[in-house]
C-alpha positions in Angstrom: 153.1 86.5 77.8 149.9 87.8 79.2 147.1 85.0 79.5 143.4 86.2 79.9 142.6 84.4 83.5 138.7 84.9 83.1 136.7 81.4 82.8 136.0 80.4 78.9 131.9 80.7 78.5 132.3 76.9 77.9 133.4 76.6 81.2 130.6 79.2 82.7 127.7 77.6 80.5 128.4 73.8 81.7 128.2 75.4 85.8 125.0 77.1 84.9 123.4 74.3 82.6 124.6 71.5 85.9 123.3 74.2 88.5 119.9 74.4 86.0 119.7 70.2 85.8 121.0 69.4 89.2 119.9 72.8 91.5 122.3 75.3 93.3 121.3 74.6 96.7 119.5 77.0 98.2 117.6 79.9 95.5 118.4 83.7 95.5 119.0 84.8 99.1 116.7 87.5 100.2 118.5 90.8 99.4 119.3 88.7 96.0 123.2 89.4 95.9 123.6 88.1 92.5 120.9 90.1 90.9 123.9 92.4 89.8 121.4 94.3 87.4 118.2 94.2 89.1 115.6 92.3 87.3 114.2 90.2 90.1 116.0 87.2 88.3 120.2 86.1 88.7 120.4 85.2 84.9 123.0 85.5 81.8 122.5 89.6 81.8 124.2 89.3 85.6 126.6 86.7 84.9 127.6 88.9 81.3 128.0 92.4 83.9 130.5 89.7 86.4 132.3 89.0 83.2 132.8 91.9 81.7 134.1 93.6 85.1 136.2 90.3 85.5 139.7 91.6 87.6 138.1 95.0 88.4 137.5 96.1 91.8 133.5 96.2 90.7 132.7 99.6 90.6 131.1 100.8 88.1 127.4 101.6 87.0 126.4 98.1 88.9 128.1 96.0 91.6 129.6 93.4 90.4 131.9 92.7 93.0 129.3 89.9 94.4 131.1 89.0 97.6 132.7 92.1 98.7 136.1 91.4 98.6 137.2 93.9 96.6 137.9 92.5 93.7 135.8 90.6 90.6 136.5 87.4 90.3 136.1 83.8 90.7 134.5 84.0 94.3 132.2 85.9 92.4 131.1 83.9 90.0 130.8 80.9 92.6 127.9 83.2 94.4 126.2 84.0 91.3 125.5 80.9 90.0 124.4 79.2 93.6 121.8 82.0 93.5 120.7 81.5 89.5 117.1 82.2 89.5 114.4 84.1 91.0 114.9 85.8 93.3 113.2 85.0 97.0 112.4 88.5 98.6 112.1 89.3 102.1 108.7 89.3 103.9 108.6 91.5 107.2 107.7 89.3 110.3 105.2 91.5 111.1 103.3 90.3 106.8 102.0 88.2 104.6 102.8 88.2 101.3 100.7 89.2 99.2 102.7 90.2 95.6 106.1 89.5 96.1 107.4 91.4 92.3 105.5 94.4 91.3 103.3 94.2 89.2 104.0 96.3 85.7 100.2 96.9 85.2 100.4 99.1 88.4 103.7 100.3 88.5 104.0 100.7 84.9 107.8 102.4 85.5 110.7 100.2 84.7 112.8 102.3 86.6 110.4 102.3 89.7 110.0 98.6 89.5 113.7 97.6 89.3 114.0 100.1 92.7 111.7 97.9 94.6 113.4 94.8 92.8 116.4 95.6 94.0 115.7 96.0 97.3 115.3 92.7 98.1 111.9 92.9 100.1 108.5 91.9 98.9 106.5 94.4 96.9 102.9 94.1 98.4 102.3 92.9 101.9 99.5 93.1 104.5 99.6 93.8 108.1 98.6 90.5 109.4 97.5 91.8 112.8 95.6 94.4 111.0 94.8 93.5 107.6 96.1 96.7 106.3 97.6 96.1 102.8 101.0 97.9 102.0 103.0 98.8 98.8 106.7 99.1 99.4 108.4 102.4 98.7 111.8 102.0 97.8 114.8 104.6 98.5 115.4 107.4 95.8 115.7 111.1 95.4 113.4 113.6 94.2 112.8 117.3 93.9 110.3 118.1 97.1 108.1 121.4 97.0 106.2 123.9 94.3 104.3 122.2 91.5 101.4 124.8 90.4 98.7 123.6 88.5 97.2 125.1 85.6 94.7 127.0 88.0 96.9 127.5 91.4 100.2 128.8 91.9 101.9 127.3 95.0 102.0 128.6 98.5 105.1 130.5 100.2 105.8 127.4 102.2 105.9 125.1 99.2 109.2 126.8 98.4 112.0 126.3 97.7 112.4 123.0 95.8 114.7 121.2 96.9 116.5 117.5 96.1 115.7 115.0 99.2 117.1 111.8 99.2 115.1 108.9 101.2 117.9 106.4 101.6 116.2 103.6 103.3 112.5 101.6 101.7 109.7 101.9 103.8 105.9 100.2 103.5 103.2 102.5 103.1 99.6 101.9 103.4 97.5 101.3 100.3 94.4 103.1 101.2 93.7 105.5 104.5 93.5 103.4 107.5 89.1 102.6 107.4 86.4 103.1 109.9 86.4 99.1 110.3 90.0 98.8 110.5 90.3 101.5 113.3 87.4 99.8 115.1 88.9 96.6 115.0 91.9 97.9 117.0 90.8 100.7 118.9 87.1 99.2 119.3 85.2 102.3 118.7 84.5 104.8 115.7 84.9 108.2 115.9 84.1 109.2 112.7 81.1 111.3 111.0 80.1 109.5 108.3 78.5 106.3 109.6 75.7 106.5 107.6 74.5 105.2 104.3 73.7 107.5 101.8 72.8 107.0 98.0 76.5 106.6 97.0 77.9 104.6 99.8 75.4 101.5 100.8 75.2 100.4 104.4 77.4 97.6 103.6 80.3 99.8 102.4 80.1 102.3 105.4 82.8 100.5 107.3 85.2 101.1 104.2 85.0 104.5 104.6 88.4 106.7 106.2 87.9 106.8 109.5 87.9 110.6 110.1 87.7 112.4 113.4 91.0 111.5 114.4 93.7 113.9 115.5 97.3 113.5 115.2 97.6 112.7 119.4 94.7 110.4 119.2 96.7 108.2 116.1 98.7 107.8 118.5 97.0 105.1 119.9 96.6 103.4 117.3 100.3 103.3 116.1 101.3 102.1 119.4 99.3 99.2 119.2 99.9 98.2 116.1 103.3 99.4 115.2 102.8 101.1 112.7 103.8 104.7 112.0 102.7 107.8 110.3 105.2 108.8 107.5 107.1 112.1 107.2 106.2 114.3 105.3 108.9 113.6 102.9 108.2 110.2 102.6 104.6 111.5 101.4 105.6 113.6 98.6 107.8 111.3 97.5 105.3 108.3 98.0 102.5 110.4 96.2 104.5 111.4 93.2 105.8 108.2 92.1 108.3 109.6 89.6 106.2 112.5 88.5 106.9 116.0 89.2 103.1 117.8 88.2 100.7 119.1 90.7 98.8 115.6 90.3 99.7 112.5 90.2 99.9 109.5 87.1 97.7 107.4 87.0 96.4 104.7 83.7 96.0 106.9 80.7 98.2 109.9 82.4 101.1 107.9 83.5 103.6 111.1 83.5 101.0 113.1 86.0 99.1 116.3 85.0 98.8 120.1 85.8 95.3 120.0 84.3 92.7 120.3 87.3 90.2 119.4 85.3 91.7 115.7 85.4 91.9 115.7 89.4 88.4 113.9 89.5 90.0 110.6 88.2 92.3 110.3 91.3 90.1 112.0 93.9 87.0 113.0 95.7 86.9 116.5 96.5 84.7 119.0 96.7 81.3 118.8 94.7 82.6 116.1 92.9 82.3 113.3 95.7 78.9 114.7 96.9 80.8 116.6 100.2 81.0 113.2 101.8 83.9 110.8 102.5 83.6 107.5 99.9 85.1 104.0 100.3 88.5 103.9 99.6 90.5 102.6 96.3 87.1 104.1 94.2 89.7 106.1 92.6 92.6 105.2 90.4 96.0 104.6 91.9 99.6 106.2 91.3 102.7 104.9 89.8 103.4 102.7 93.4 100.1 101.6 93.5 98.5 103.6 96.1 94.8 105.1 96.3 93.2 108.5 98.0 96.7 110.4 97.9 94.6 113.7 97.0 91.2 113.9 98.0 89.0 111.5 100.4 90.3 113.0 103.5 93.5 115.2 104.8 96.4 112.7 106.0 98.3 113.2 108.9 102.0 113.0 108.7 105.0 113.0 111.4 106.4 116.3 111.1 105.8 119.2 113.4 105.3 122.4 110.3 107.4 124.7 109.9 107.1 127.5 107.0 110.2 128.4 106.6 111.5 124.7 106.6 112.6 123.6 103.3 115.4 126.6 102.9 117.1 124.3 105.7 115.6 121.4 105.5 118.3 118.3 105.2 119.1 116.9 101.9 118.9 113.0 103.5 115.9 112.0 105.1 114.5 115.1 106.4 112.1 115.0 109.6 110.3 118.1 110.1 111.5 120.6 112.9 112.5 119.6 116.3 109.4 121.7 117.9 106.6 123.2 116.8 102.7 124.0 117.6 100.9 122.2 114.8 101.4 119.3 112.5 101.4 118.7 109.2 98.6 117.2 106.9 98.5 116.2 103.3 96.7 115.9 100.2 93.8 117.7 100.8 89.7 115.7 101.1 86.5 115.7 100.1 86.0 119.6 100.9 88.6 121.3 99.3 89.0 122.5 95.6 92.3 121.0 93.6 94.8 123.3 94.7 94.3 121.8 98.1 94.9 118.6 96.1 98.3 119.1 94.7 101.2 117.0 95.5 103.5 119.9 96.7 100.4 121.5 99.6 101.2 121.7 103.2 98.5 122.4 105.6 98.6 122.3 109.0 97.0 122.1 112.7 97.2 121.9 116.1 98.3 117.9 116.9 94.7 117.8 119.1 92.4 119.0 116.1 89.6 116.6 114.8 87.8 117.1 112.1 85.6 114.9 109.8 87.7 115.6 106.8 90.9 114.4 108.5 92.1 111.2 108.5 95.5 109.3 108.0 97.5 106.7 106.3 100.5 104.5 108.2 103.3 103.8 107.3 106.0 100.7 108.3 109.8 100.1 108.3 110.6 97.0 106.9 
């Protein structure tokens, strides 16, 4: 006669109610193994997926083989209920925590937020040696290249589009690295607009981008503060956030927009920011939380350009060509019009060009 050798839920509910009164040890480890359905919590919805998968080799839509060994089952449960409870996530070394869960009025995604949940690592950090703050961007796939807007069709180069996967999270800054931030490390400003002018107050000057940089004078910086720049792949994906428009979402647009007429609520750029760089985060932020991704000034990214890239660009974690003459930049600044603005626009120059409507944004491996 067959006998059903899964633990009664009398039996599961007295370990949880004695691991509730009494504690289980030590909370959710960092990468949260028991968080089978990411939530940020180990709770009854995890313990019900470990149930219901109870013999199975844990496969399915979520893993519930807890341990590893192959198969669902009691050794499983045992590590699920010594990590009931938040979960603790991971803070770099190199940061101090600032958020550790994100934060749904900012990335107002489910889907988004249970990516960075379940990657184990805190949500928003700062670069203690620098004071840069920094979202985390956690792995996915998306469709990289051509999004037109309603007044600009995309560029040869934009094309094809084509899925990338970005396998591994990353941190990302949340605003353009400043004037004060790059005079703090490099202990000198190179940039243009020093000034105070009747939108930007003496005071706020240093909260400017620093601009004036090129791509082999970043380098610098990143070696002394080790940080990175990101690809460019890591941008687009960064910048869209889940959307797949020219623009960006942002509060009251969540799913993005082709209307150019809407770019002034994420960006300075052209007339509309008075042809000047302004402080940064004076615009609203995307679906990860991050400010200035179109508009303010050009970012420079990793890869050399290529523009015939993307027909043989890899599908996992593309890096740009091997070689090239000039870099890429993105996002456009406070010169352009909006198609320079778009979320799929490549532009590119010579890795010594400086230019007071260039600037850049680091990024950080975990």
């Amino acid at each position: 006669m067959h006998m059903d050798r899964r633990p009664s839920i009398f039996s599961v509910l007295l370990v949880a109610v004695l691991l509730a009164v009494f504690g289980g040890g030590e909370r959710a480890s960092a990468q949260c193994p028991g968080d089978v359905i990411p939530s940020g919590n180990v709770d009854g919805v995890d313990l019900s997926a470990v149930l219901g998968a109870w013999g199975s080799d844990g496969s399915g839509a979520y893993n519930t083989d807890v341990n590893g060994d192959g198969v669902v089952g009691g050794a499983d449960l045992t590590a699920l209920l010594a990590s009931w409870g938040p979960c603790v996530p991971s803070v770099p070394a190199w940061a101090t925590l600032l958020e550790a869960a994100p934060n749904p009025n900012v990335v107002t995604s489910a889907s988004l937020r249970q990516a960075i949940t379940a990657t184990g690592l805190a949500w928003r950090v700062k670069d203690t040696a620098t004071q840069i703050e920094m979202m985390l961007i956690p792995p996915g796939t998306f469709n990289m290249g051509c999004s037109a807007s309603q007044w600009y069709g995309c560029n040869s180069d934009e094309n094809p589009v084509h899925q990338v996967t970005l396998p591994n999270a990353f941190y990302l800054g949340r605003y353009e690295v400043t004037q004060a931030q790059w005079q703090a490390s490099m202990g000198s400003n190179p940039s243009s607009f020093q000034s105070a002018s009747a939108e930007v107050p003496l005071a706020q000057v240093p909260q400017r981008p620093v601009e004036q940089v090129s791509w082999n004078t970043i380098q610098g910086f990143l070696s002394q503060t080790g940080m990175r720049l990101p690809t460019e792949a890591e941008w687009e994906y960064a910048y869209r956030a889940g959307t797949t428009t020219a623009f960006h979402g942002y509060t009251g647009q969540l799913s993005g927009t082709n209307d150019d007429n809407l770019l002034g609520n994420i960006a300075w750029f052209n007339s509309q920011g008075g042809f000047q760089t302004r402080v940064v985060g004076g615009k609203l932020g995307n679906g990860f939380g991050l400010h200035d991704m179109s508009g303010n000034v050009w970012e420079w990214v990793n890869d050399w350009y290529g523009s015939n890239y993307y027909p043989t660009s890899p599908l996992v974690n593309p890096q740009g060509p091997s070689s090239g003459s000039s870099r890429v930049l993105r996002g456009g600044n406070w010169y352009d019009y909006s198609d320079i603005c778009r979320a799929s626009n490549r532009f590119n120059f010579n890795p010594g060009f400086s230019f007071n409507g260039v600037g850049f944004r680091v990024a950080r491996t975990p």
